[in-house]
Structure formats: C-alpha cells, structure tokens
C-alpha beads as a LAMMPS data file, in Angstrom:
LAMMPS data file: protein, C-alpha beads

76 atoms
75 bonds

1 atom types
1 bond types

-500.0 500.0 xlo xhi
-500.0 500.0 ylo yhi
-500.0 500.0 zlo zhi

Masses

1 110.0

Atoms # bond

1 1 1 -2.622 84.161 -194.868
2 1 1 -4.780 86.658 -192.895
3 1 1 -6.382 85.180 -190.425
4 1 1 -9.523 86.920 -187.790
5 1 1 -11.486 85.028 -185.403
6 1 1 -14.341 86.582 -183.270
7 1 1 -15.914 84.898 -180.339
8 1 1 -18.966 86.372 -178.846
9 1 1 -21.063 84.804 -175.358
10 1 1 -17.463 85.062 -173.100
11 1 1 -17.927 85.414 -169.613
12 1 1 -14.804 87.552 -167.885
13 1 1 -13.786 87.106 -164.153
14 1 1 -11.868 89.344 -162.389
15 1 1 -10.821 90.457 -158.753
16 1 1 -8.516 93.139 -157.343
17 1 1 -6.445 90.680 -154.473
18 1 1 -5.254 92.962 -151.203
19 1 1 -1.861 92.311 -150.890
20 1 1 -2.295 91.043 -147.547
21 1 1 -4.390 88.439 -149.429
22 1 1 -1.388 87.600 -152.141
23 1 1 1.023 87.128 -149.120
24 1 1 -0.958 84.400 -147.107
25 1 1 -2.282 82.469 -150.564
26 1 1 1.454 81.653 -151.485
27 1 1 3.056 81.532 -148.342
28 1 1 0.645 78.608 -147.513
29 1 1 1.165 76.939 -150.814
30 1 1 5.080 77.456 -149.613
31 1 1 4.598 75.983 -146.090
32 1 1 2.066 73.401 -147.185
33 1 1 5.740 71.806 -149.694
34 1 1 7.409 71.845 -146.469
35 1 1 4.788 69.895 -144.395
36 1 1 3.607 72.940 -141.984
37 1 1 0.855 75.129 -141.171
38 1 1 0.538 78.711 -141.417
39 1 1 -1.648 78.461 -138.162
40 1 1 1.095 76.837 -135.542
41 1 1 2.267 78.966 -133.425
42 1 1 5.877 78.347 -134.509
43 1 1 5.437 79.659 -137.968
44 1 1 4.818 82.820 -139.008
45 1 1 5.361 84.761 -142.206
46 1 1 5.519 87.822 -144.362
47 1 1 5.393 88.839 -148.023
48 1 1 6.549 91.847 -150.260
49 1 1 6.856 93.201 -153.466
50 1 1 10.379 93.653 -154.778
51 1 1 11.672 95.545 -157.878
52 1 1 14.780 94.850 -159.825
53 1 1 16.130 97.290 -162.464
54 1 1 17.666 95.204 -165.208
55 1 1 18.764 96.383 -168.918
56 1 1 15.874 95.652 -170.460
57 1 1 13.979 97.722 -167.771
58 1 1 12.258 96.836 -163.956
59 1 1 11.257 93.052 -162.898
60 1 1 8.842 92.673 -160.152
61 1 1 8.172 89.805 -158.272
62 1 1 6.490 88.798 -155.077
63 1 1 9.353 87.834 -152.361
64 1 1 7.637 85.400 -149.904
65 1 1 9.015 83.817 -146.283
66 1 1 7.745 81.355 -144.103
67 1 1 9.726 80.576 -140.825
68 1 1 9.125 78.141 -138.363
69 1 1 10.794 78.816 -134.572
70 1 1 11.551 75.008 -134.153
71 1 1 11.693 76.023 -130.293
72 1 1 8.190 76.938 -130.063
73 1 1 6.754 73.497 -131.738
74 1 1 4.942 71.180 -129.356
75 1 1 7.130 68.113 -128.550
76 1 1 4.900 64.836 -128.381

Bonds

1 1 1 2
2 1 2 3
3 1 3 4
4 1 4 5
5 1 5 6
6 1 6 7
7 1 7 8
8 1 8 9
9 1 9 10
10 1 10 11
11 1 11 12
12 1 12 13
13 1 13 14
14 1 14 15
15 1 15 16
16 1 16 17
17 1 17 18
18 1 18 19
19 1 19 20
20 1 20 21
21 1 21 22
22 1 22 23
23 1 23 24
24 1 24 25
25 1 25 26
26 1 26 27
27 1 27 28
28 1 28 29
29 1 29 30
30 1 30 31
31 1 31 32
32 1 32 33
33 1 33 34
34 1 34 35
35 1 35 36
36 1 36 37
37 1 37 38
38 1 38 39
39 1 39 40
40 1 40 41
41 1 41 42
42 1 42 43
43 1 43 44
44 1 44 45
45 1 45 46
46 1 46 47
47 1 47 48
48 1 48 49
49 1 49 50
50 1 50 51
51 1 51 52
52 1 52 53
53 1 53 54
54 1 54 55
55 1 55 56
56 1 56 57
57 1 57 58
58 1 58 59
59 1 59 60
60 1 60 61
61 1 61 62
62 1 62 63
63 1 63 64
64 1 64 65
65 1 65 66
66 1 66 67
67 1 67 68
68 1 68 69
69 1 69 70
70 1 70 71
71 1 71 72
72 1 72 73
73 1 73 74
74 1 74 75
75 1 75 76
C-alpha cells in the first residue's frame, strides 16, 4: 500500500533560544523538583553544552547544575 497525505492551512512556530535562555528554563524546572528558587541568594547555577564521541558518532546534550550554599539560607 502507498500511502500520501497532504495537509494545507498549518501554522509553524519557531524561535532561536540564547543559550543563556536554555540554561535558566531547565535549571528552574531542576530547582523547582528540589523545592528551591533560582532567585535566593543561596542558589545559583550554570549550564553548558557537552559533546560525547560514541561509535555511532557525537551525542550532545545540555549539562545543567543548580547549587544551593546551605550557609547562606536565611534561618527562621
């Protein structure tokens, strides 16, 4: 069976992300599991892009850290 669909009236969205952008969007889905805010002064964070060479060729992935400095959080 041959099989051809076409679909016309599509609407496309699309948007070039900084990666300074990319690094605070997950790193405050990341801190957010964890119960913190990326605005306290006792976290802070950072964000790369890593490359692996493998046999089937290079794997790329985002590498993202949030730390908190449990000495700088406000005692109540």
């Amino acid at each position: 069976m041959k099989a051809q669909a076409t679909r016309t009236n599509v609407t496309t969205y699309s948007a070039k992300v900084p990666d300074g952008e990319i690094t605070e969007a997950l790193c405050k889905v990341l801190a957010d599991q964890h119960g913190f805010d990326l605005d306290d002064a006792s976290v802070r964070y950072r964000g790369y892009l890593t490359s692996e060479d493998t046999s089937t060729g290079f794997k790329h992935s985002w590498q993202i850290e949030v730390t908190v400095d449990h000495s700088k959080e406000v005692v109540l």
